[in-house]
C-alpha positions in Angstrom: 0.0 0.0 0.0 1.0 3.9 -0.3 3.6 5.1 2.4 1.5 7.9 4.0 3.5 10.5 7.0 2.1 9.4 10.4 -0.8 11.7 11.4 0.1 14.5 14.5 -0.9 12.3 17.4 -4.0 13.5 19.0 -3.4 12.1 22.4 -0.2 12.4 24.6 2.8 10.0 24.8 5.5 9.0 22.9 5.2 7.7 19.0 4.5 3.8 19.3 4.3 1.5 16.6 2.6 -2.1 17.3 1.1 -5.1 15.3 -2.4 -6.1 15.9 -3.4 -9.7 14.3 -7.3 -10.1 13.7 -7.7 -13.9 14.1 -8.5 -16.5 12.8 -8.6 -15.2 9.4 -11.6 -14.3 7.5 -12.0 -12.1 4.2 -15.9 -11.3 4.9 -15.4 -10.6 8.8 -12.0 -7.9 7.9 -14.3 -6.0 5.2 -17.2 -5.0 7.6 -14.6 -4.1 10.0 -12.2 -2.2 7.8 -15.3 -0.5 6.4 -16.1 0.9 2.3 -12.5 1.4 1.0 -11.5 1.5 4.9 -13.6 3.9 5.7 -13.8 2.9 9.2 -9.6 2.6 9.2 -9.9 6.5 8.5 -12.2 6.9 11.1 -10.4 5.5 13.6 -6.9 7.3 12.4 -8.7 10.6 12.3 -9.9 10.3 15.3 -7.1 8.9 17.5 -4.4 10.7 15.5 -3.2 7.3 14.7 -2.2 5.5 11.7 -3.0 2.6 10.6 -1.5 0.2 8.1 -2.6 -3.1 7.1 -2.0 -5.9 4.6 -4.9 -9.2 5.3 -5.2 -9.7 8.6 -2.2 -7.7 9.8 -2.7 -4.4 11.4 0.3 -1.8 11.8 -0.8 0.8 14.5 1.7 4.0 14.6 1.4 6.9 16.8 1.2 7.9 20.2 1.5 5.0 22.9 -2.6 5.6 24.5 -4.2 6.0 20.9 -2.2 2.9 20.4 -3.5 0.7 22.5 -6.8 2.0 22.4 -7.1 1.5 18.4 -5.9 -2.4 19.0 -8.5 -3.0 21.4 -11.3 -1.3 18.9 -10.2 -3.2 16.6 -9.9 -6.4 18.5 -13.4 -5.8 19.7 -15.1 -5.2 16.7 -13.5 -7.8 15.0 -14.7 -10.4 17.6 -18.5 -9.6 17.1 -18.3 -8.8 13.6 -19.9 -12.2 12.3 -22.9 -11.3 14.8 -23.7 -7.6 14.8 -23.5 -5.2 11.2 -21.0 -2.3 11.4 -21.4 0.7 9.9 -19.9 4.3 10.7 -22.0 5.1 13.3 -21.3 2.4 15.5 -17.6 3.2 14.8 -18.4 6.9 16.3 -20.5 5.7 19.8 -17.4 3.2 20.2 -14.6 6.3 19.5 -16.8 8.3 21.8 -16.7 6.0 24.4 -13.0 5.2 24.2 -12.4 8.7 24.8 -13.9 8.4 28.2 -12.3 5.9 29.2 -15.5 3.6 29.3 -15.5 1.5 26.3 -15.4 -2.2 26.0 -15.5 -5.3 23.4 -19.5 -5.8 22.7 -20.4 -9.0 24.9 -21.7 -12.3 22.7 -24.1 -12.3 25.0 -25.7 -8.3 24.7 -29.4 -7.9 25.4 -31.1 -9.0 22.6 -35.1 -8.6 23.0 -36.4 -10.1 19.7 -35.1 -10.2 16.4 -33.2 -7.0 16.3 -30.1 -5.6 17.4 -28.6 -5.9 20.4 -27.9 -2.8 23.1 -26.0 -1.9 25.8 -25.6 1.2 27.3 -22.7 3.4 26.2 -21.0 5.8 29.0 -22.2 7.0 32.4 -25.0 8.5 31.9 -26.7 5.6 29.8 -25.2 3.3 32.3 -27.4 5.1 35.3 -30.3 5.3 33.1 -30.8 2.0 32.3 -30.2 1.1 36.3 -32.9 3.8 37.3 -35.3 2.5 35.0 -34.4 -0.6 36.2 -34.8 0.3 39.6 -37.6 2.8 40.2 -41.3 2.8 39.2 -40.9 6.1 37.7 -37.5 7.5 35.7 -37.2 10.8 33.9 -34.6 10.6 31.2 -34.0 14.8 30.1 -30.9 15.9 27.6 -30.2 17.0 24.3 -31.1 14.9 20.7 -29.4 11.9 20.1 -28.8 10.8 23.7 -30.1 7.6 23.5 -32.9 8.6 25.7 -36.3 7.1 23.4 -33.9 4.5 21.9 -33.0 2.7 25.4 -36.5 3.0 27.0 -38.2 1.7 24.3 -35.0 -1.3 24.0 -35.8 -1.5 28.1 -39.5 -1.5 27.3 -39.4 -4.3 24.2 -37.0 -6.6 26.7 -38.9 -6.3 29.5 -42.4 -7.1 27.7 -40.3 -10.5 26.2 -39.1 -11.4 29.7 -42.9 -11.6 30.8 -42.3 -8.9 33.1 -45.3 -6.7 32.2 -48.5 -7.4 29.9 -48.0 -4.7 27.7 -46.3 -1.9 26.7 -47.7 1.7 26.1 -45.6 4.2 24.4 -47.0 7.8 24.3 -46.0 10.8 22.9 -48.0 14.6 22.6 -49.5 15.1 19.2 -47.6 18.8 18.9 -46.2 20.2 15.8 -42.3 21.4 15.7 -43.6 24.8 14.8 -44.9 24.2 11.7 -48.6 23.6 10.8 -49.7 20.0 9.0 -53.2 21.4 7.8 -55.7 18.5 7.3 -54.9 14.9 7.2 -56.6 12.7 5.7 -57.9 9.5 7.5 -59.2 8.4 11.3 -57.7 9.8 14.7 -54.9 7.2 14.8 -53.8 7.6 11.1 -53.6 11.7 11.8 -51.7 11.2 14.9 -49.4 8.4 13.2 -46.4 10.5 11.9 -46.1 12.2 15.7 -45.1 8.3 16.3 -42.9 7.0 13.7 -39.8 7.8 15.7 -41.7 4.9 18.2 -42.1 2.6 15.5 -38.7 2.8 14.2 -37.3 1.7 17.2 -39.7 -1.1 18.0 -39.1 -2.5 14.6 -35.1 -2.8 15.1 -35.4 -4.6 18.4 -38.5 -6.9 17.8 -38.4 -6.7 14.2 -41.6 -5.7 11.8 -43.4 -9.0 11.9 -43.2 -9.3 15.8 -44.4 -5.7 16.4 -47.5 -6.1 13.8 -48.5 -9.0 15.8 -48.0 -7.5 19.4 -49.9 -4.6 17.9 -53.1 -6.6 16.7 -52.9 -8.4 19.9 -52.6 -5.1 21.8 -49.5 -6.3 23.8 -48.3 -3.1 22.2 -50.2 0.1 22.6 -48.7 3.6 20.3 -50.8 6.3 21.3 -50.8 10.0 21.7 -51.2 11.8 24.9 -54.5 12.5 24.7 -55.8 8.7 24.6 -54.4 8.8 28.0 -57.5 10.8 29.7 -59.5 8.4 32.5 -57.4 5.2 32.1 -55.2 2.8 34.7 -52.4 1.3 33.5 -52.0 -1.7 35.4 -48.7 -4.1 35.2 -47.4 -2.4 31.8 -44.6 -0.9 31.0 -45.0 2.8 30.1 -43.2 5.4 27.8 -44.0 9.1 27.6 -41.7 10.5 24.8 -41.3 14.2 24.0 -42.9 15.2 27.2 -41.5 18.7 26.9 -44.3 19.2 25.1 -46.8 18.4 27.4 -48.7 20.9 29.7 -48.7 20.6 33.8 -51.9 19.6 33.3 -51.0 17.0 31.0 -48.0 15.8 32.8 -49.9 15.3 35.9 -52.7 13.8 34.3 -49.9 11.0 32.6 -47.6 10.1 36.2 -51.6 9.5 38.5 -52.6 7.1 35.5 -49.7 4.6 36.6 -51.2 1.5 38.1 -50.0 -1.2 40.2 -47.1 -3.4 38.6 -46.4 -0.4 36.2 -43.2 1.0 35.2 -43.3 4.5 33.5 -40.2 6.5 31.7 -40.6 10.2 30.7 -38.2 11.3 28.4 -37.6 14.7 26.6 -35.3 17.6 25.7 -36.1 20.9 27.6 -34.2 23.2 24.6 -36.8 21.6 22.0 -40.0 23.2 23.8 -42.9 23.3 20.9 -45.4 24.7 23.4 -47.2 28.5 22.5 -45.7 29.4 26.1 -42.5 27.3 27.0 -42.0 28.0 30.8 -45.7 25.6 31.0 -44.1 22.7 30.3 -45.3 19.9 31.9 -41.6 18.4 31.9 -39.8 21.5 33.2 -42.4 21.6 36.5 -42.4 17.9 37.0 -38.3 17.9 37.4 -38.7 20.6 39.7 -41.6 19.7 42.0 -40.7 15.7 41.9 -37.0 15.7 42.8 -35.8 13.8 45.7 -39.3 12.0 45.9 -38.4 8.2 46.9 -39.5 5.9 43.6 -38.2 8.4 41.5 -35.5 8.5 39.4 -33.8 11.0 37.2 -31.2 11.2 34.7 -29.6 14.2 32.9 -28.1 14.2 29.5 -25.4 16.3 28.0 -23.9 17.3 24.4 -21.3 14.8 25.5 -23.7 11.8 25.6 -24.9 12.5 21.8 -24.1 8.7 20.0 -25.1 10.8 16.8 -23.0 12.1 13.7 -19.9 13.9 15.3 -21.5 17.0 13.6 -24.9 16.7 16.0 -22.6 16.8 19.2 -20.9 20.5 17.6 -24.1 21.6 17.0 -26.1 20.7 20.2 -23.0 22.6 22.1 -23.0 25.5 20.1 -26.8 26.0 21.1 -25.7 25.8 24.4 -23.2 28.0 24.4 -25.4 30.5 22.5 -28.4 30.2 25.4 -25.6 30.7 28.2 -24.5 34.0 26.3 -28.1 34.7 26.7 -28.9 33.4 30.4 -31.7 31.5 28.6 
């Protein structure tokens, strides 16, 4: 291959060159994990200020001792679950993330797997203590900026815990409220109108159970997608319950969700505080529930940061440049 100058190391420590070998050899396995004309290599150099040279199975790793070793294990890991799990560039940027923190490890043979879809496993602190206080407490808040992980582990949570047997159904809400934009008239009945406020719900259901499994949990009502509204007089007994978006929800709202949780129930409230749709923001039913609710025994909360975003590397620079512009602005 083409001699290329090592890349300015982005971590400390001496230049260090080492040889990683992926075993036991196999063409099919090194392509996912090398990536479309190594894209993922190039990820991984540009990221760790590394290089990396390989010829087959060999990989030569030059640059600073830390980025180093880092980029072998990576490498050692993904290769070792790469006949199981598909790998594409964005797993490649959650597992660089994590490494940077010091809290990455190989995936596990034997990740959570509810149905037939991919496996998950929470990735840094913060998911860490949010899947433990869902696991814990009848009630967890889950608050932070897009692409978090917030929606995508409750409802992974949810799916798991409905194919354990561990409730009878799972309901997954969200408030029908428009991103400041107006739809105008849709055609079809209530739930067809209120469908597109959900898709982000379906999505994820469909990776972890798969599309058959949901359409057959959904006819046999094990799995309930509804908007807020359907909510009004009901108990939700032994069920495991999801309110998404609830930023967008009213105090009356929010109150009216939390007393419909029954005996048995689980319920996680999840949203993003800097994405209020609402005519008049500071009534969100999210913002007074965090307030008035904290400390409460039963209760637990999580908070999310722009470092937690498992999104394009683009998303995290964004979400942090918002919140450095609100600061400016004491907002």
């Amino acid at each position: 291959m083409n001699e290329r100058a090592p890349r300015s190391p982005k971590r400390e420590g001496r230049i260090h060159g080492t040889e990683v070998v992926l075993e036991p050899l196999d063409n099919a396995r090194l392509a996912r994990v090398c990536g479309p004309l190594d894209g993922h290599l190039r990820q991984i150099e540009a990221h760790l200020g590394i290089e990396i040279r390989n010829r087959g199975n060999r990989f030569r790793l030059i640059g600073a001792e830390g980025a180093v070793d880092a980029a072998g294990r990576i490498l050692r890991g993904l290769y070792a679950q790469s006949d199981m799990n598909p790998i594409g560039s964005d797993r490649i940027h959650r597992v660089l993330e994590s490494a940077d923190r010091d809290e990455w490890e190989p995936p596990r043979a034997d990740g959570h797997r509810p149905g037939l879809g991919h496996p998950f496993a929470p990735r840094g602190a913060h998911q860490t203590a949010y899947l433990k206080a869902i696991r814990d407490h009848d009630l967890s808040f889950g608050v932070g900026p897009a692409g978090t992980g917030k929606t995508y582990l409750a409802v992974a949570q949810g799916a798991s815990t409905l194919e354990r047997g561990e409730c009878e159904r799972l309901v997954l809400v969200r408030p029908a409220v428009e991103a400041g934009e107006r739809l105008g008239f849709l055609p079809g009945d209530l739930a067809q109108k209120v469908d597109p406020y959900l898709k982000p719900i379906y999505d994820a259901l469909y990776e972890f159970l798969g599309f058959e499994k949901v359409i057959r949990y959904l006819d046999r009502a094990l799995i309930e997608i509804a908007p807020l509204a359907y909510m009004r007089g009901r108990t939700l007994n032994r069920s495991y319950i999801l309110l998404d978006e609830a930023q967008n929800t009213t105090i009356e709202q929010m109150k009216m969700f939390l007393t419909r949780i029954g005996f048995g129930s689980k319920a996680v409230v999840t949203g993003d505080l800097t994405q209020i749709d609402l005519p008049h923001p500071e009534r969100s039913g999210l913002r007074h529930a965090l307030g008035i609710l904290n400390g409460i025994p039963g209760i637990g909360m999580v908070a999310f940061d722009s470092g937690d975003v498992m999104r394009h590397p683009l998303v995290k620079r964004i979400v942090r440049a918002y919140e450095e512009a609100q600061g400016a602005l004491g907002t």
